[in-house]
N, CA, C and O atoms as a Tinker XYZ file with bonds, in Angstrom:
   364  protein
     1  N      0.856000   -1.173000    0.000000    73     2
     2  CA     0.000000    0.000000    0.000000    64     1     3
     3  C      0.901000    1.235000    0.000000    63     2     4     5
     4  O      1.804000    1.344000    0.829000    81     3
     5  N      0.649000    2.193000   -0.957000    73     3     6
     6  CA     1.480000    3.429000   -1.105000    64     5     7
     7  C      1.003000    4.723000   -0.968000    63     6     8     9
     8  O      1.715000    5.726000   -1.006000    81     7
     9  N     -1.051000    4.695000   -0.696000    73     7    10
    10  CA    -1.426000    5.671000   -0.627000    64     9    11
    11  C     -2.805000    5.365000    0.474000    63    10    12    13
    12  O     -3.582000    4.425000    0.306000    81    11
    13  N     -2.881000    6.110000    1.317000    73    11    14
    14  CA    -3.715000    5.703000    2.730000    64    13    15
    15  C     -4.681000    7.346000    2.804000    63    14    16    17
    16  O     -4.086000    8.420000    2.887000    81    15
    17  N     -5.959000    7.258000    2.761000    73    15    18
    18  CA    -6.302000    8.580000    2.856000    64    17    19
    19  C     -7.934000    8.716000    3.839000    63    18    20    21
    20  O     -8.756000    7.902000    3.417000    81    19
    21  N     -8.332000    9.376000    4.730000    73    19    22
    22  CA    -9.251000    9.329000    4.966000    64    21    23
    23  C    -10.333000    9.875000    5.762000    63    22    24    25
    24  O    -10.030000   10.150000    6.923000    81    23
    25  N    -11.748000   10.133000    5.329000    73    23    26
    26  CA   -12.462000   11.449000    5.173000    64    25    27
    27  C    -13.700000   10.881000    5.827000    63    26    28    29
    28  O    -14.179000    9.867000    5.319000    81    27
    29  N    -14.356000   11.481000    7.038000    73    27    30
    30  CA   -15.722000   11.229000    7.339000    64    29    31
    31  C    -16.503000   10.272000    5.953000    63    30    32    33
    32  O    -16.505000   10.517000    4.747000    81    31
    33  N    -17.000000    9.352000    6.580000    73    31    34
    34  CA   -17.807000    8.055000    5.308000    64    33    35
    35  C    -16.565000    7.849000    4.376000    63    34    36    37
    36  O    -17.060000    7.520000    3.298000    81    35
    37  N    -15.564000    7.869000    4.280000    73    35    38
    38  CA   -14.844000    7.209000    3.234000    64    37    39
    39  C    -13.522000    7.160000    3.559000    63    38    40    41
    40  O    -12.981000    8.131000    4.088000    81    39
    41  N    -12.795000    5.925000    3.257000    73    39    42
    42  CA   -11.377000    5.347000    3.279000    64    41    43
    43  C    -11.239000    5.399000    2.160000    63    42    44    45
    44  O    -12.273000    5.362000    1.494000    81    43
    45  N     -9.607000    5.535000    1.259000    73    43    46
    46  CA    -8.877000    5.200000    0.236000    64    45    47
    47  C     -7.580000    4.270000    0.246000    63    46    48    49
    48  O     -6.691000    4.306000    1.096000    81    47
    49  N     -7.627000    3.679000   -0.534000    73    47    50
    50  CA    -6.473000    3.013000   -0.215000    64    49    51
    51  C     -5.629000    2.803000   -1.858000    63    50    52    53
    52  O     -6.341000    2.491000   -2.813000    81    51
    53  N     -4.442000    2.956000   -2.024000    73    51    54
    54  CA    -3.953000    2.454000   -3.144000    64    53    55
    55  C     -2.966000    1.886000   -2.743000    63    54    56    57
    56  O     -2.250000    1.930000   -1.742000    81    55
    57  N     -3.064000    0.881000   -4.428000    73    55    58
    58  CA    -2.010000   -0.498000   -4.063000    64    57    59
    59  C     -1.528000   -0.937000   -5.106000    63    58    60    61
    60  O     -2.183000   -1.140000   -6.128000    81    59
    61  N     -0.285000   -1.144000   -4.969000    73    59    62
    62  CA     0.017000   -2.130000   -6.189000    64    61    63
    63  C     -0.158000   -3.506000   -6.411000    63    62    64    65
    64  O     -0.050000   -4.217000   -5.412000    81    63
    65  N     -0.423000   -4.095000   -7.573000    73    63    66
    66  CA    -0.484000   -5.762000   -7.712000    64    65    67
    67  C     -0.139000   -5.955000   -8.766000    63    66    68    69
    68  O     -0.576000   -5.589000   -9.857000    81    67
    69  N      1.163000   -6.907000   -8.302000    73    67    70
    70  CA     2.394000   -7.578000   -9.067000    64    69    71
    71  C      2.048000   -8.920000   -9.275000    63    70    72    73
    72  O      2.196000   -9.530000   -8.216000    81    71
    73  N      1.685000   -9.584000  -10.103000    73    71    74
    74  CA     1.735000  -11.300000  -10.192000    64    73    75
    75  C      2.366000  -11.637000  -11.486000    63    74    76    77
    76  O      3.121000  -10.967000  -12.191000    81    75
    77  N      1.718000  -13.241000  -11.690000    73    75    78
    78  CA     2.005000  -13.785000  -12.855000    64    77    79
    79  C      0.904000  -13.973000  -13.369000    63    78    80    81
    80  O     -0.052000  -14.127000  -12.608000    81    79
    81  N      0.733000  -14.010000  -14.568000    73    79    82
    82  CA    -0.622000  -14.142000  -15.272000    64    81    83
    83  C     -0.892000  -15.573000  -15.936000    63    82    84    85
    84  O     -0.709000  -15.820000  -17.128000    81    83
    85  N     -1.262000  -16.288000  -15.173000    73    83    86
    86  CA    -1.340000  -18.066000  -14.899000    64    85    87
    87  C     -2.616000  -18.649000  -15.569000    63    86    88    89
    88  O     -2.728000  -19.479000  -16.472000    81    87
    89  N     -3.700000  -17.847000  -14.733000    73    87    90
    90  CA    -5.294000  -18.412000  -15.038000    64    89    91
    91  C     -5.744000  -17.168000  -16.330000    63    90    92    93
    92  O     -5.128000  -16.229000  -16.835000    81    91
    93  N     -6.995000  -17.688000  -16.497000    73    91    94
    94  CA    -7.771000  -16.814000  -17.819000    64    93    95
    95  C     -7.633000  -15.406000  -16.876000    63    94    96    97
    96  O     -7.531000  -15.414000  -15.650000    81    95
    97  N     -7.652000  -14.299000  -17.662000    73    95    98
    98  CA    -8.181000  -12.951000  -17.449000    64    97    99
    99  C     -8.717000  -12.273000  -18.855000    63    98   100   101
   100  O     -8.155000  -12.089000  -19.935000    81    99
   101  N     -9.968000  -11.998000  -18.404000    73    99   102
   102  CA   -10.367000  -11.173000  -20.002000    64   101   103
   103  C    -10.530000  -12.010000  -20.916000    63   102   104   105
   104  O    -10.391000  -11.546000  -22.048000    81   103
   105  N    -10.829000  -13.310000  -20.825000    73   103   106
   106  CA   -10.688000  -14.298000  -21.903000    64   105   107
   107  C     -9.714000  -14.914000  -22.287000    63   106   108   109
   108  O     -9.993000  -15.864000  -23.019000    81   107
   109  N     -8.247000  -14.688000  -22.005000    73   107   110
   110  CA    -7.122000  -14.703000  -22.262000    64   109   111
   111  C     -6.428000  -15.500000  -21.205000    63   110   112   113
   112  O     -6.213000  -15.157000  -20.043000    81   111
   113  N     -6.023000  -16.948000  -21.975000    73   111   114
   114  CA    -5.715000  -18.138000  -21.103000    64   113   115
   115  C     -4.251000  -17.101000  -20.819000    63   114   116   117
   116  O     -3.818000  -16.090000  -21.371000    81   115
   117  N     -3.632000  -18.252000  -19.266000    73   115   118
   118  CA    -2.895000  -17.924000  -18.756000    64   117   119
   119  C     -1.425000  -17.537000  -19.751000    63   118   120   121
   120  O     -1.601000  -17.964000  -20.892000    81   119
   121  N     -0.056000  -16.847000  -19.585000    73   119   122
   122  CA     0.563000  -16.528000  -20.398000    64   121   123
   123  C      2.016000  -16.988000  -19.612000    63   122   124   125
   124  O      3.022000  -17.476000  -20.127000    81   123
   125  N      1.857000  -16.784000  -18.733000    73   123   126
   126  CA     3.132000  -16.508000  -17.398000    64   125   127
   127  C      3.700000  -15.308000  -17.847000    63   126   128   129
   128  O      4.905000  -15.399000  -17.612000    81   127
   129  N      3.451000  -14.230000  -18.372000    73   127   130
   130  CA     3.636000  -12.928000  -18.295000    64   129   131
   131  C      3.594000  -12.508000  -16.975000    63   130   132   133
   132  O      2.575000  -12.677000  -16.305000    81   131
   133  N      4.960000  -11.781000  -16.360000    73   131   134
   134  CA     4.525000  -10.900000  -15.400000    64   133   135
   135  C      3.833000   -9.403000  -15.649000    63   134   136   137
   136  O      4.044000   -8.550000  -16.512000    81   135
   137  N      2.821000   -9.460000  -14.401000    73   135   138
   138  CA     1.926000   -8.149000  -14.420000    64   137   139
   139  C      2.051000   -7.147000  -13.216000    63   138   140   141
   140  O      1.957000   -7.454000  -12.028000    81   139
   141  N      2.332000   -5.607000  -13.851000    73   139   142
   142  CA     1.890000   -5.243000  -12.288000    64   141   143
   143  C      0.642000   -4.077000  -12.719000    63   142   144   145
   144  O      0.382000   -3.650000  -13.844000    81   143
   145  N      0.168000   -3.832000  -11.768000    73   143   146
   146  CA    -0.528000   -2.280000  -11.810000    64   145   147
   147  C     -0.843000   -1.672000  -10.540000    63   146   148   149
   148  O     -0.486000   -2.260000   -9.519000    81   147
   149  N     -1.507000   -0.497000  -10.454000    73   147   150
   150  CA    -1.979000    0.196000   -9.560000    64   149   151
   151  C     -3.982000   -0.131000   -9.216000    63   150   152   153
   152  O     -4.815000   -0.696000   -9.926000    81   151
   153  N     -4.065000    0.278000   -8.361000    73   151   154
   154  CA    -5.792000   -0.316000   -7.659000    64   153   155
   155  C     -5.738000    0.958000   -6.728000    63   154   156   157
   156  O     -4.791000    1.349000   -6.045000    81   155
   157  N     -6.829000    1.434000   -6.854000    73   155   158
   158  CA    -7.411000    2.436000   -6.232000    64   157   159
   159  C     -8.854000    1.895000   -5.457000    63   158   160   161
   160  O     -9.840000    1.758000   -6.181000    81   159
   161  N     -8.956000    1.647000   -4.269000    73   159   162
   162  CA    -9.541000    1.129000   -3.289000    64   161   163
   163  C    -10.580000    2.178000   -2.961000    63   162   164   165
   164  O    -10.115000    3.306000   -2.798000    81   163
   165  N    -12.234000    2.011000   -2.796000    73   163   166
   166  CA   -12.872000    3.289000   -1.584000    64   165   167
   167  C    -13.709000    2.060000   -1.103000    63   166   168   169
   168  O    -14.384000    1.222000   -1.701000    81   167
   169  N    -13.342000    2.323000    0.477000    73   167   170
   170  CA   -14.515000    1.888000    0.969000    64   169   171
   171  C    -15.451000    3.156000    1.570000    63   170   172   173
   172  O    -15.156000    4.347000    1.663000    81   171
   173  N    -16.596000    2.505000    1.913000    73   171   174
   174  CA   -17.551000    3.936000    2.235000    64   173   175
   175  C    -18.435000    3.505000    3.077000    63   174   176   177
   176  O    -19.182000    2.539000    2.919000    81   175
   177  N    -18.366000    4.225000    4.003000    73   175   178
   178  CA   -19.289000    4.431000    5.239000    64   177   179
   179  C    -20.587000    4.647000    5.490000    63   178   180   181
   180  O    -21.177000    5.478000    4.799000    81   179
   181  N    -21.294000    3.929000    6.546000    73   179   182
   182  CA   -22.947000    4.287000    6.556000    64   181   183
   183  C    -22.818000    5.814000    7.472000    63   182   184   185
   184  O    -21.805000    6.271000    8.003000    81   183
   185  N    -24.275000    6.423000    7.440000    73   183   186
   186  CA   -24.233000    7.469000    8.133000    64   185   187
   187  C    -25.643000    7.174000    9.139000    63   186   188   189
   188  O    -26.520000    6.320000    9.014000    81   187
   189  N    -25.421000    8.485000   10.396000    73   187   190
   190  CA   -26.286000    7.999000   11.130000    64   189   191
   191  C    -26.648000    6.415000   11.867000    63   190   192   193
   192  O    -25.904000    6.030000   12.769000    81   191
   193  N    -27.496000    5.785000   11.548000    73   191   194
   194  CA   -27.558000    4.953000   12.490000    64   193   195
   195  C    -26.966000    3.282000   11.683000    63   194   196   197
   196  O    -27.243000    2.160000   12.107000    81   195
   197  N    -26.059000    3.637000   10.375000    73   195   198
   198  CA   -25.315000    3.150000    9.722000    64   197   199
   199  C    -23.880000    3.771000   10.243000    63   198   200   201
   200  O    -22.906000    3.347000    9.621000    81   199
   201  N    -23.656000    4.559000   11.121000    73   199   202
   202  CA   -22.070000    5.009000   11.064000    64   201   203
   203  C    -21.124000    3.813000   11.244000    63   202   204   205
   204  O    -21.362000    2.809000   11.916000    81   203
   205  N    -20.135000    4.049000   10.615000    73   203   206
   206  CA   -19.146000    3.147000   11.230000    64   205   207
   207  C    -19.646000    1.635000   10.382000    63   206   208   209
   208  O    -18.896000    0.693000   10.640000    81   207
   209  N    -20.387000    1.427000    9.767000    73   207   210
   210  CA   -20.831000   -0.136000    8.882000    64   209   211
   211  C    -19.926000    0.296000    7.515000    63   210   212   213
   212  O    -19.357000    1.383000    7.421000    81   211
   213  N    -19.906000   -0.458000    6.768000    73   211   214
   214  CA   -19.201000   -0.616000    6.183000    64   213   215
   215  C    -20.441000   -0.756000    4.965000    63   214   216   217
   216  O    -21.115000   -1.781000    4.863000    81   215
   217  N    -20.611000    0.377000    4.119000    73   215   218
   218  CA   -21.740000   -0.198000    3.375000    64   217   219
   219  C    -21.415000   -0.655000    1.904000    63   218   220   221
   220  O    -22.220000   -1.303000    1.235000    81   219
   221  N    -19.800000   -0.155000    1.313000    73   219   222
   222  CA   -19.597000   -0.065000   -0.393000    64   221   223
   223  C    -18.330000   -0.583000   -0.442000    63   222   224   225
   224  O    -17.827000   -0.364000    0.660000    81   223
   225  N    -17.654000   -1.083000   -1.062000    73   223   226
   226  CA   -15.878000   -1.455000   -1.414000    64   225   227
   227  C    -15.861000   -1.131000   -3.240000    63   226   228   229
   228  O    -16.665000   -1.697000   -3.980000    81   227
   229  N    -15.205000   -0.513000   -3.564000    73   227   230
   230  CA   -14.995000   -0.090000   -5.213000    64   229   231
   231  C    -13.720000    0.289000   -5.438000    63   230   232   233
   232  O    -13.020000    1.237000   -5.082000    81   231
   233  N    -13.562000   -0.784000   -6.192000    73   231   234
   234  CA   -12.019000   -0.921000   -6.879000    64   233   235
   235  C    -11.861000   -0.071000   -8.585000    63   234   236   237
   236  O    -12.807000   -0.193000   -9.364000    81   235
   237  N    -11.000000    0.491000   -8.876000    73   235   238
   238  CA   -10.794000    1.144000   -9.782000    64   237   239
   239  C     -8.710000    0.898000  -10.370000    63   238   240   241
   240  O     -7.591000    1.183000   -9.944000    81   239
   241  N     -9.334000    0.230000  -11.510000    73   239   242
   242  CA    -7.650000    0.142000  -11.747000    64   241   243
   243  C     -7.291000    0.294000  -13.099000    63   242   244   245
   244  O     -8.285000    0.999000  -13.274000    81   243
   245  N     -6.740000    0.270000  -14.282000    73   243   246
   246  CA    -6.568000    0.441000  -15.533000    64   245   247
   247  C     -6.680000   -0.735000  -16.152000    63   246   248   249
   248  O     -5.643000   -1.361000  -15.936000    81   247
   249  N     -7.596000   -1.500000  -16.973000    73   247   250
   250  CA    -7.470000   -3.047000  -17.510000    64   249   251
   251  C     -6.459000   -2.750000  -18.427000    63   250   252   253
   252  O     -5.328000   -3.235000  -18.404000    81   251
   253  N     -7.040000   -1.660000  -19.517000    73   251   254
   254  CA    -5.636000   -1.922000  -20.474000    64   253   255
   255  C     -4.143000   -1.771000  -20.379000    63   254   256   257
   256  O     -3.448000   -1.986000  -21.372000    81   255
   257  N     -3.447000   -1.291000  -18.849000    73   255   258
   258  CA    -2.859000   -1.791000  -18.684000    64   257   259
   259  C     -2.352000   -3.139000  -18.364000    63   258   260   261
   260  O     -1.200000   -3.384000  -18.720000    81   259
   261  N     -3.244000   -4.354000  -17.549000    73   259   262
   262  CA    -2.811000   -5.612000  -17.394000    64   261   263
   263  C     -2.978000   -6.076000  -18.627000    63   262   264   265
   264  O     -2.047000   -6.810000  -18.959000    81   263
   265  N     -4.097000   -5.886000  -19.729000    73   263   266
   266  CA    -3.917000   -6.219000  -21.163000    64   265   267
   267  C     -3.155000   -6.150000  -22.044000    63   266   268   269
   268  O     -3.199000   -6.952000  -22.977000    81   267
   269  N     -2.216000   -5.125000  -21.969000    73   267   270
   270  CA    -0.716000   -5.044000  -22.880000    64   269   271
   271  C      0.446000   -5.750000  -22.265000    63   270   272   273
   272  O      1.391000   -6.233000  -22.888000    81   271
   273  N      0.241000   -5.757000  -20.755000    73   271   274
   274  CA     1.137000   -6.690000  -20.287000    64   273   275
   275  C      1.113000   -7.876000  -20.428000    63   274   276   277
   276  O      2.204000   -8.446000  -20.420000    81   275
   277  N     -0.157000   -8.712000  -20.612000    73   275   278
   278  CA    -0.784000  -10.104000  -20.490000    64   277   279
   279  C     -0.421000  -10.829000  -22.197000    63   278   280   281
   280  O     -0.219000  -11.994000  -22.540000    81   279
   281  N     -0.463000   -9.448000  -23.037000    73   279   282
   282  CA     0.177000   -9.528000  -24.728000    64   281   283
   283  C      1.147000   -9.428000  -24.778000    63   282   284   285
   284  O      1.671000   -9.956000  -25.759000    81   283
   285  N      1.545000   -9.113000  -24.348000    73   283   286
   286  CA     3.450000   -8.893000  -24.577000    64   285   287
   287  C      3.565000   -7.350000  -24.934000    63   286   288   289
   288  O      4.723000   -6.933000  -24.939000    81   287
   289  N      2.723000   -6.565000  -25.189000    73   287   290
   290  CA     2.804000   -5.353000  -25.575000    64   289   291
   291  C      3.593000   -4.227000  -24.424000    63   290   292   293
   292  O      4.174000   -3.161000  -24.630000    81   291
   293  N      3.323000   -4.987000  -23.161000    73   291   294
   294  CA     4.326000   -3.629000  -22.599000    64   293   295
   295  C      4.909000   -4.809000  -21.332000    63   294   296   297
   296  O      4.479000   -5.894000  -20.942000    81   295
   297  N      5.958000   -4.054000  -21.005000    73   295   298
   298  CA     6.494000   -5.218000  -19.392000    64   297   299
   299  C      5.854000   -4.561000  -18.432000    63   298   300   301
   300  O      5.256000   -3.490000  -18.533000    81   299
   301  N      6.066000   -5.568000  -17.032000    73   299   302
   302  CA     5.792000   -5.165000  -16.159000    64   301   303
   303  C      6.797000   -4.423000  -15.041000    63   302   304   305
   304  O      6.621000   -4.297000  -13.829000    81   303
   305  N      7.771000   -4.034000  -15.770000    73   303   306
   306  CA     8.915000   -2.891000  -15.483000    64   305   307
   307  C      8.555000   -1.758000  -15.876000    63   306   308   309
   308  O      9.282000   -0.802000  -15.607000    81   307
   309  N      7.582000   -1.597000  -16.469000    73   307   310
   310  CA     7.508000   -0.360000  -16.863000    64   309   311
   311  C      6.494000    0.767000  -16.519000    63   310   312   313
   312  O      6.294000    1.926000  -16.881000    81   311
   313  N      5.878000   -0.238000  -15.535000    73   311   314
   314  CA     4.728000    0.404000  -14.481000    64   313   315
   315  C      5.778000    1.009000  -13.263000    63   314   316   317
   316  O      6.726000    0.420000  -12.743000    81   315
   317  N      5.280000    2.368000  -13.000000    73   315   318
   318  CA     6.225000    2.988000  -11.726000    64   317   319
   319  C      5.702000    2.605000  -10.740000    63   318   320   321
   320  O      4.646000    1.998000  -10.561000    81   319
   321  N      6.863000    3.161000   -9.715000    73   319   322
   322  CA     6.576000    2.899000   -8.527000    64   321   323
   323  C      5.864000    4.033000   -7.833000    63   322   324   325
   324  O      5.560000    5.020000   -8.503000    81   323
   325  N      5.568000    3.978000   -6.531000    73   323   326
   326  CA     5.367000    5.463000   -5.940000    64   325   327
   327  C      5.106000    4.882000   -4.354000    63   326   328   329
   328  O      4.445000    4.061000   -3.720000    81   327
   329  N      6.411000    6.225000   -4.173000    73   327   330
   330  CA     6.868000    6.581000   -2.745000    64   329   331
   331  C      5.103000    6.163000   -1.437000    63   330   332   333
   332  O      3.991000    6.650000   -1.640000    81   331
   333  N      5.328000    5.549000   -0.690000    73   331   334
   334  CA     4.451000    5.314000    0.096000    64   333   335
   335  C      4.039000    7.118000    1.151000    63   334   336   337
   336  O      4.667000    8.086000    1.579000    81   335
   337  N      2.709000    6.645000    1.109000    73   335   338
   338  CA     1.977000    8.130000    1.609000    64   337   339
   339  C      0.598000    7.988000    2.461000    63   338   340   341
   340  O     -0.464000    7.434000    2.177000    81   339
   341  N      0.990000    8.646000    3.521000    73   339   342
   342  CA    -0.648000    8.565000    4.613000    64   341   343
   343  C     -0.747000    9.983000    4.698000    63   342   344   345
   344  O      0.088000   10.841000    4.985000    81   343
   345  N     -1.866000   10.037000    4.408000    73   343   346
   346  CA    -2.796000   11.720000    4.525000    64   345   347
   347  C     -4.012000   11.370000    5.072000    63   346   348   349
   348  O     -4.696000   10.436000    4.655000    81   347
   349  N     -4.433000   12.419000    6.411000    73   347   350
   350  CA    -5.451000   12.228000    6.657000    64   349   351
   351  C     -6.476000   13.572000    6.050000    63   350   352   353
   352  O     -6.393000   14.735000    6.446000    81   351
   353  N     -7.289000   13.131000    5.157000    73   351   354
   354  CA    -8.111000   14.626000    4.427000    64   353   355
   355  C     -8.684000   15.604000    5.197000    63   354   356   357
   356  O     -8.270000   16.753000    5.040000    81   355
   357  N     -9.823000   15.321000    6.249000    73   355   358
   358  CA   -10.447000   16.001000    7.622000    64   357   359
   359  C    -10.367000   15.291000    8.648000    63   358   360   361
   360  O    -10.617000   14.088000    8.727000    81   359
   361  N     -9.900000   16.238000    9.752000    73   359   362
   362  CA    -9.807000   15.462000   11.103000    64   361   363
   363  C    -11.170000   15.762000   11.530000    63   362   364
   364  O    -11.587000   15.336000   12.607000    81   363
């Protein structure tokens, strides 16, 4: 995890995920291509007499990046890195 952020009803989280690309993805039997990318995480909060439940999880990440990697079209060196970071948005 490289990015930690978080705001009355909502957590963020970003992450990287590095594997091998073994099983189908996208239709596309396994390759043993290595993959990495970035994932942008929210979970989201109930309000009122939901506070504090946990009501949503939504992932957001780039497919066509694991798709050029999974083709041979790009490596998985060539996804950056980024410096790890905790921000809290409102106290």
């Amino acid at each position: 995890m490289w990015g930690e952020y978080d705001s009355p009803g909502c957590s963020v989280r970003e992450i990287t995920v590095e594997g091998t690309h073994n099983g189908e993805w996208c239709g596309v039997a396994g390759t043993g291509r290595r993959v990495k990318f970035h994932v942008a995480v929210l979970y989201l909060f109930g309000k009122d007499d939901t506070s504090g439940k946990l009501m949503a999880e939504r992932l957001y990440f780039d497919n066509q990046t694991v798709m050029k990697q999974i083709s041979g079209d790009a490596e998985a060196a060539s996804v950056p890195n980024f410096v790890t970071a905790k921000k809290t948005l409102v106290k």
